[in-house]
C-alpha positions as CSV (number, residue, x, y, z in Angstrom):
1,X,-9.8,173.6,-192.0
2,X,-10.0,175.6,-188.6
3,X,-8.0,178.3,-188.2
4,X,-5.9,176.7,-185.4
5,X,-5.2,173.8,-187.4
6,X,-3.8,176.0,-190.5
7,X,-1.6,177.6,-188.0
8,X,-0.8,174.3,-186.6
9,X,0.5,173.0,-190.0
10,X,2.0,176.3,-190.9
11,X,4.1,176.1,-187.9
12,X,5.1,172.5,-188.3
13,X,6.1,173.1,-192.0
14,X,8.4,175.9,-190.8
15,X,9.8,173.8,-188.4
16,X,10.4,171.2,-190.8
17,X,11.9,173.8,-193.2
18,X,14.2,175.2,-190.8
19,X,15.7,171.7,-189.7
20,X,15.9,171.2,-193.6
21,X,18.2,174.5,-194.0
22,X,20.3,173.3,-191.1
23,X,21.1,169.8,-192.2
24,X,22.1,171.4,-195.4
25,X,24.3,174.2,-194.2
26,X,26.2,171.5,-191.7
27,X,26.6,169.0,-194.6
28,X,28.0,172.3,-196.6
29,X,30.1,173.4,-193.5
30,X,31.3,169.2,-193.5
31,X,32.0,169.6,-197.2
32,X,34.2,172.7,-197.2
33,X,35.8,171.5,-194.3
34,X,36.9,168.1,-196.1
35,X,37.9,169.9,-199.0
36,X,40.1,172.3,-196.9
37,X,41.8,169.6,-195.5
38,X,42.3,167.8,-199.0
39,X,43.7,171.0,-200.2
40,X,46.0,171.6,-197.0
41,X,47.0,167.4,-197.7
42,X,47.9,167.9,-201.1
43,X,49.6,170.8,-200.5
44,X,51.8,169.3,-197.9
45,X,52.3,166.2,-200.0
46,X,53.6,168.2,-202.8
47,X,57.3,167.8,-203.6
48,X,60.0,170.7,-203.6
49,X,60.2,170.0,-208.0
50,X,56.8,169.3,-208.8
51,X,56.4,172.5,-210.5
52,X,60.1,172.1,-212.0
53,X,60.2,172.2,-215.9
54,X,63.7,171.3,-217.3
55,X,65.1,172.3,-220.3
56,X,68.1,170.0,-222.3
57,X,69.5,171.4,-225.6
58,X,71.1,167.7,-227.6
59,X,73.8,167.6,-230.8
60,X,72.1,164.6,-230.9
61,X,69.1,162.8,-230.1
62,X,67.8,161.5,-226.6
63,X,67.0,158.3,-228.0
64,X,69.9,157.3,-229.2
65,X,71.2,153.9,-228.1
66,X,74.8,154.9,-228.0
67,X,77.6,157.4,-227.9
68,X,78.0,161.0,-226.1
69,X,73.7,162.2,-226.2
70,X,73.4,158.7,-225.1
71,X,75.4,159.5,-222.1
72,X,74.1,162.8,-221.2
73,X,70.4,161.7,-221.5
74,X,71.5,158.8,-219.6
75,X,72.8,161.2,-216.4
76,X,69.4,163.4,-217.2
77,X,67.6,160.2,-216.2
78,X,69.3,159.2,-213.4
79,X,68.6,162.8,-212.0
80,X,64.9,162.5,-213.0
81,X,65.1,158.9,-211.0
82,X,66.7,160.7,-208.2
83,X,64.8,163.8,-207.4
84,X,61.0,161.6,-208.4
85,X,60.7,164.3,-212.0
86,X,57.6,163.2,-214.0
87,X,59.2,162.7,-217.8
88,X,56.6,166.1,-218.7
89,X,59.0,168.2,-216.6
90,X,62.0,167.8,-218.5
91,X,61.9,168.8,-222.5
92,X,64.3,167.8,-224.8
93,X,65.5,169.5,-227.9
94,X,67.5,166.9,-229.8
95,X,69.4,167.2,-233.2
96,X,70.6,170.7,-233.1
97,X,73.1,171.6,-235.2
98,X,76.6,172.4,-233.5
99,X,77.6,175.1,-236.2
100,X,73.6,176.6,-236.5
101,X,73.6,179.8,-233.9
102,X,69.8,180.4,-235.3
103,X,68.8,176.4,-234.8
104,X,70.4,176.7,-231.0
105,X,68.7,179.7,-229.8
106,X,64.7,178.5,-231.5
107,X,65.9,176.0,-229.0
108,X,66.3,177.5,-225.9
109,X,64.0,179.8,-226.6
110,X,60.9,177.5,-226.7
111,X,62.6,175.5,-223.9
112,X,62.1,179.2,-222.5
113,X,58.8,179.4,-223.5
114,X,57.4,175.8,-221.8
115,X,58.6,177.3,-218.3
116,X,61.6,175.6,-218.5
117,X,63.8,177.5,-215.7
118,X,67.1,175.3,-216.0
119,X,68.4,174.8,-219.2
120,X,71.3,172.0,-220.0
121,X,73.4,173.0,-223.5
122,X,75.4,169.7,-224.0
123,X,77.7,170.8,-226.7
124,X,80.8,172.4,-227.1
125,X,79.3,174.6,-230.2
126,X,76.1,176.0,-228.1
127,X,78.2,178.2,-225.6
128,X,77.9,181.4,-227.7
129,X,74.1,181.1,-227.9
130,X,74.2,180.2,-224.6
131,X,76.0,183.0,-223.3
132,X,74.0,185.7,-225.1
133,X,70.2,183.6,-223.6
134,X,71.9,183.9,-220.1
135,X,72.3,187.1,-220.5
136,X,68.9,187.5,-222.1
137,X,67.5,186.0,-219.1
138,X,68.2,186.5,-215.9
139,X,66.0,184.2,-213.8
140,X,67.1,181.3,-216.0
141,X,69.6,179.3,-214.8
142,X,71.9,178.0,-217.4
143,X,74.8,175.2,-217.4
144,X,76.6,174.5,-220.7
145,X,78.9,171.6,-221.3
146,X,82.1,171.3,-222.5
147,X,83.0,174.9,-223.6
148,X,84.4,177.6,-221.9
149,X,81.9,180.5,-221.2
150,X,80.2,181.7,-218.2
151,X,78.7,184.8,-216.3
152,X,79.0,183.9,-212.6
153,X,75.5,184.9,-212.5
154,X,73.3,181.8,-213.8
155,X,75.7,180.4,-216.4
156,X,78.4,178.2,-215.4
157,X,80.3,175.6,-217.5
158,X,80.7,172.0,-217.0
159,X,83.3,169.4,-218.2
160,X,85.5,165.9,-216.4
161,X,89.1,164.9,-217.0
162,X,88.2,162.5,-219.9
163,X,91.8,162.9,-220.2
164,X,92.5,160.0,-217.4
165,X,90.1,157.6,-218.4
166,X,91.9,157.8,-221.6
167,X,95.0,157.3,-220.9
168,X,94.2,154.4,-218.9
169,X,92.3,153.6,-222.6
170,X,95.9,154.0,-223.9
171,X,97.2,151.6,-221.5
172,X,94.9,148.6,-222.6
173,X,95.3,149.1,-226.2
174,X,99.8,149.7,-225.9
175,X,99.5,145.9,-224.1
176,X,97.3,144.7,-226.5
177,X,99.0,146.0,-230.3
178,X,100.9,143.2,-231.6
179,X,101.7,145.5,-234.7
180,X,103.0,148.9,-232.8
181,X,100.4,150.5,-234.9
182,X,97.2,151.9,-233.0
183,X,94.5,153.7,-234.5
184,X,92.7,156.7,-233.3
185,X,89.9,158.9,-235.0
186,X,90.0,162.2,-234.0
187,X,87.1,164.7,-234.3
188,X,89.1,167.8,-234.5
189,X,92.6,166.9,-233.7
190,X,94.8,169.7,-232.4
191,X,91.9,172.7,-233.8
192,X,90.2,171.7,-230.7
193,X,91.4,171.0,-227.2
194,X,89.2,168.7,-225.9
195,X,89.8,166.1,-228.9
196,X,93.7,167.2,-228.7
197,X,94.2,165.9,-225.0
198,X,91.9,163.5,-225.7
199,X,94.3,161.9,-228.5
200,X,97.3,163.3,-226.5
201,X,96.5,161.0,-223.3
202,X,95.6,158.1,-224.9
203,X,99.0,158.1,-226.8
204,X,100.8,158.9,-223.6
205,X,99.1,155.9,-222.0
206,X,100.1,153.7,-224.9
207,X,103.9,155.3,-224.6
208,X,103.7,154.5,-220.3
209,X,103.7,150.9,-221.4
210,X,105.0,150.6,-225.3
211,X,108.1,152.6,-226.1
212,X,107.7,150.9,-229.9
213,X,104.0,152.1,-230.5
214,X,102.9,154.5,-232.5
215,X,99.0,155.9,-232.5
216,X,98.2,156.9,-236.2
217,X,95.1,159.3,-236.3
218,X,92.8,160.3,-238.8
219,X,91.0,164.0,-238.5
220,X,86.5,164.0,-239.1
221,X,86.2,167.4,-238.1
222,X,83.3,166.9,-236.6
223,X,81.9,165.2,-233.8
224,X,79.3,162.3,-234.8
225,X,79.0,161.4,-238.7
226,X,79.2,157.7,-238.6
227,X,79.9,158.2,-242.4
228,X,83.1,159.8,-241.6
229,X,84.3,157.4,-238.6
230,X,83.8,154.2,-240.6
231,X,85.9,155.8,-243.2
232,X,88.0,157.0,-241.2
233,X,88.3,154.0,-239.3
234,X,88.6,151.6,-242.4
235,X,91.7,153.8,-243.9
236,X,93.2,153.3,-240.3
237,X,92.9,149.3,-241.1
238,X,94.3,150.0,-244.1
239,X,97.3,151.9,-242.4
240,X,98.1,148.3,-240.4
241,X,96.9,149.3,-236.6
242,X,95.0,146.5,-234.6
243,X,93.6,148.6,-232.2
244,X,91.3,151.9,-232.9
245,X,90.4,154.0,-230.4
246,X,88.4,157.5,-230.7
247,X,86.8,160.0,-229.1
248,X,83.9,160.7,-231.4
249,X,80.3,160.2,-230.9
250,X,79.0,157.0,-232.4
251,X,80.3,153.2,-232.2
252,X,80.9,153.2,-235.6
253,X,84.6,152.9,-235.3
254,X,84.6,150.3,-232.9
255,X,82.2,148.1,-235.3
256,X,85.0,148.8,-238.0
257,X,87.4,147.3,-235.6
258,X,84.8,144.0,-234.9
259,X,84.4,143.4,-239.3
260,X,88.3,143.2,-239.9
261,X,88.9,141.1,-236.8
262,X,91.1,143.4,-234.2
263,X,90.5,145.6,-231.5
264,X,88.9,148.5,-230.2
265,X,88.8,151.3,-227.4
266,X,85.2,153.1,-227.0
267,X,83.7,156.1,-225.6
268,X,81.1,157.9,-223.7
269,X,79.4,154.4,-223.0
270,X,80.3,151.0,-223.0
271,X,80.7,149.4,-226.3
272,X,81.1,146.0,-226.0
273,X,77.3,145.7,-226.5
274,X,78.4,147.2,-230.3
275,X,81.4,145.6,-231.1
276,X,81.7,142.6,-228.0
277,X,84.4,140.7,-230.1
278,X,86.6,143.8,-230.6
279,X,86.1,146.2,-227.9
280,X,88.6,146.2,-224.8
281,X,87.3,148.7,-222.8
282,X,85.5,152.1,-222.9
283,X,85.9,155.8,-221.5
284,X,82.7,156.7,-220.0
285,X,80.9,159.9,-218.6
286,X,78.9,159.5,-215.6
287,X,76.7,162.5,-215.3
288,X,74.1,161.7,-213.0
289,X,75.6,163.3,-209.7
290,X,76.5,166.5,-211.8
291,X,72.9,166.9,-213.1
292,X,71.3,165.6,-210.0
293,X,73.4,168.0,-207.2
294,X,73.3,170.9,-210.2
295,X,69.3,170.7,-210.3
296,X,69.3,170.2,-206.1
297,X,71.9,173.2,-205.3
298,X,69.6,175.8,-207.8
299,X,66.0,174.6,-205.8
300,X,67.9,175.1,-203.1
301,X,69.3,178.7,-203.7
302,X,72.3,177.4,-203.3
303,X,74.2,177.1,-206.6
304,X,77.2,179.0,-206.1
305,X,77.7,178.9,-210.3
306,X,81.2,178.1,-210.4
307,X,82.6,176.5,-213.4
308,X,82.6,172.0,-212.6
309,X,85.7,170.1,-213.9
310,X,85.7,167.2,-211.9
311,X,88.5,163.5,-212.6
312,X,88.1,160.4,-211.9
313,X,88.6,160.7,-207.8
314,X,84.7,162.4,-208.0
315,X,83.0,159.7,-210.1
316,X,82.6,162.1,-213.0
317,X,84.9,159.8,-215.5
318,X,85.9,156.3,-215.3
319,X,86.9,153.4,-217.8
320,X,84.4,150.5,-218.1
321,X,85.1,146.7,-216.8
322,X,87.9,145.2,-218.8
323,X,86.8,142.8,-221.2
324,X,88.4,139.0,-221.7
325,X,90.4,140.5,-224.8
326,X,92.5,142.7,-222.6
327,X,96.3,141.3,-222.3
328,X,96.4,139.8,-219.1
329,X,98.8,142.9,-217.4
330,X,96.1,145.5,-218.3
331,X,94.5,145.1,-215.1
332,X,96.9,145.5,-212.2
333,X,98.9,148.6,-214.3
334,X,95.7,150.2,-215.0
335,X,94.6,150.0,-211.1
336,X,98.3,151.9,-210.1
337,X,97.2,154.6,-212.2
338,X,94.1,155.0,-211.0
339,X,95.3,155.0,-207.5
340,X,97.4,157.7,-208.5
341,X,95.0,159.5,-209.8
342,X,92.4,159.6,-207.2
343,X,95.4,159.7,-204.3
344,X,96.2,163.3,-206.2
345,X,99.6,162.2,-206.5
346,X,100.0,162.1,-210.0
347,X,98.2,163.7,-213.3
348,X,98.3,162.7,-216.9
349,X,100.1,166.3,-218.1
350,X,102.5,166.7,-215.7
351,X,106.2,168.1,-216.2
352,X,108.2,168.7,-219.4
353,X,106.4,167.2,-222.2
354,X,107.4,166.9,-226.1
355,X,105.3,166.9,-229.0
356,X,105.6,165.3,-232.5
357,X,106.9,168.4,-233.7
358,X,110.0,168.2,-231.1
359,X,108.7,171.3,-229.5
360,X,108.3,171.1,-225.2
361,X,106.0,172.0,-223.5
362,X,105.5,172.6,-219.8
363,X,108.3,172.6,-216.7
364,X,110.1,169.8,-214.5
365,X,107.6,169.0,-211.7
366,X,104.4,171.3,-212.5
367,X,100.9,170.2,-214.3
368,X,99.5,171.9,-216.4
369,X,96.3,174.0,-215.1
370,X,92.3,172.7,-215.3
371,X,92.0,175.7,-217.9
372,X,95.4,175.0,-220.0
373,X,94.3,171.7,-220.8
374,X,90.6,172.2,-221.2
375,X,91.0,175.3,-223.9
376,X,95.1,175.7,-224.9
377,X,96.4,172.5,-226.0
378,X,96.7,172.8,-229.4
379,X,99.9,170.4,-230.1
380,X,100.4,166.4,-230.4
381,X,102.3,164.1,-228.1
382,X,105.8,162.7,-229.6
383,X,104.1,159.4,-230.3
384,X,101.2,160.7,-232.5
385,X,101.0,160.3,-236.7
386,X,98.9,162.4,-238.5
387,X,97.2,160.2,-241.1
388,X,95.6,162.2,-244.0
């Protein structure tokens, strides 16, 4: 090969080379580019609670089919539903003991521990624990249910007025005794407040419409053993009522009611579906809006942690649909109440009030505060019979 030829070739292979190069650093450029802009997409398509992790602390378990966990997990759902959570965002711990301060903070602490950054405590008994974690952590935001601690800082508590729900309860089931004899079972009875004006507004509801009724109860001390409401429930049959009502956890008591043929008054969730053939109607929680506005407000910045104790008027308690057992003047002296209730013209503990032990309590024309019901009522209404 001539000399001119070799540098002929030479320079075409360089040429060829250098084209090469190009095409491969504009196909790299094209690349980069592309993935810049997939990155800048995804990033714009990402959701304000993608990265959310939840944490919810159960006495019982998020499976269960029925009673007060039922109804919380239910509200946690309609949150999830709400704000498009992935079910990996929100970690349960179920089955933790009420009375087991050890068991409660293990809890939190792993919910801690999986980036969870709000935690839910749904128990009365977890407010100690939950007090001291708050404390423990300051950039975790914590609401607790039912009890009645809180920092102002990033622990607030949260409750309803179960108390009207139930005493519309107590209307359906005064109509419907044909014995005067009603049934309740109690978790605590007067040792703690919530089950005291639980019990106390049912029996006042009963009274509103049966001067003759008496509600007999019988005291678990506890909150869900279905061992203890069926036999509490069954010495209530025993005792001659036809209708038991209750405000603890599980159905059990209104399946009692269903095997020895009379009626029933359930809570935290409807029922029927347990006991269709005995159960008139059910007090129900509705916690999706709390969980859902609680969850938005803190992504936000804009929780304000003040304590939540919202009635019937914001949607946070309500009675199921009457059933076809209910006496046919249920209906229409159930719906005054209510429109009482959500008018704000009218509340269940209201004015001079007597208690089984003749003592009064309260004055002519004033209610009783959000916080004297929720944590000091500690007596039993006139009409109440402690079974034991």
């Amino acid at each position: 090969m001539s000399r001119m030829k070799l540098i002929k070739s030479t320079i075409a292979l360089f040429v060829m080379s250098s084209m090469m190069f190009t095409m491969a650093c504009s196909n790299n450029t094209n690349n980069e580019q592309q993935n810049n802009n997939t990155t800048t997409k995804v990033e714009e398509e990402k959701g304000p609670y993608d990265d959310l992790k939840i944490g919810v602390v159960n006495i019982g378990s998020s499976t269960d089919s029925s009673g007060y966990t039922f109804a919380h997990t239910n509200g946690i759902k309609g949150m999830m539903s709400a704000l498009n959570l992935r079910n990996d965002q929100v970690i349960y711990k179920d089955n933790v003991p009420d009375d087991a301060p050890d068991t409660i903070r293990d809890a939190i602490k792993n919910c801690i521990n999986k980036g969870c950054k709000i935690i839910f405590t749904t128990s009365y008994g977890f407010q100690e624990v939950t007090y001291e974690m708050a404390e423990k952590y300051p950039s975790v935001y914590f609401s607790h249910c039912s009890g009645k601690m809180s920092n102002g800082k990033n622990m607030n508590r949260y409750f309803g007025r179960i108390y009207q729900p139930f005493y519309l309860a107590g209307i359906a089931a005064g109509l419907k005794t044909k014995t005067d004899k009603i049934g309740f079972v109690s978790a605590f009875g007067t040792a703690v407040s919530e089950s005291a004006y639980c019990l106390n507004a049912f029996a006042m509801g009963v009274e509103s419409v049966n001067k003759k009724a008496k509600v007999i109860t019988r005291v678990i001390n506890c909150w869900d053993d279905e061992k203890k409401e069926r036999t509490a429930a069954e010495k209530l049959v025993k005792a001659g009522v036809d209708v038991i009502g209750q405000d603890t956890d599980s159905s059990m008591p209104q399946k009692v009611a269903e095997e020895n043929n009379i009626y029933g008054v359930g809570y935290n969730n409807d029922m029927r579906k347990d006991a269709p053939n005995a159960t008139l109607v059910s007090v129900i929680w509705n916690w999706e809006k709390y969980y859902t506005d609680t969850v938005k407000d803190i992504c936000a910045d804009n929780w304000d942690v003040q304590n939540y104790y919202g009635g019937l008027k914001e949607g946070i308690v309500d009675i199921t649909e009457l059933s076809e057992l209910n006496d046919k003047k249920a209906e229409k002296k159930i719906k005054d109440v209510v429109k009482m209730f959500n008018e704000g013209t009218w509340d269940v503990f209201n004015g001079k009030i007597v208690t089984n032990t003749g003592k009064t309590i309260g004055e002519n024309n004033v209610a009783l505060s959000g916080d004297e019901i929720q944590f000091n009522i500690n007596w039993l209404y006139k009409n109440i019979k402690v079974d034991k």
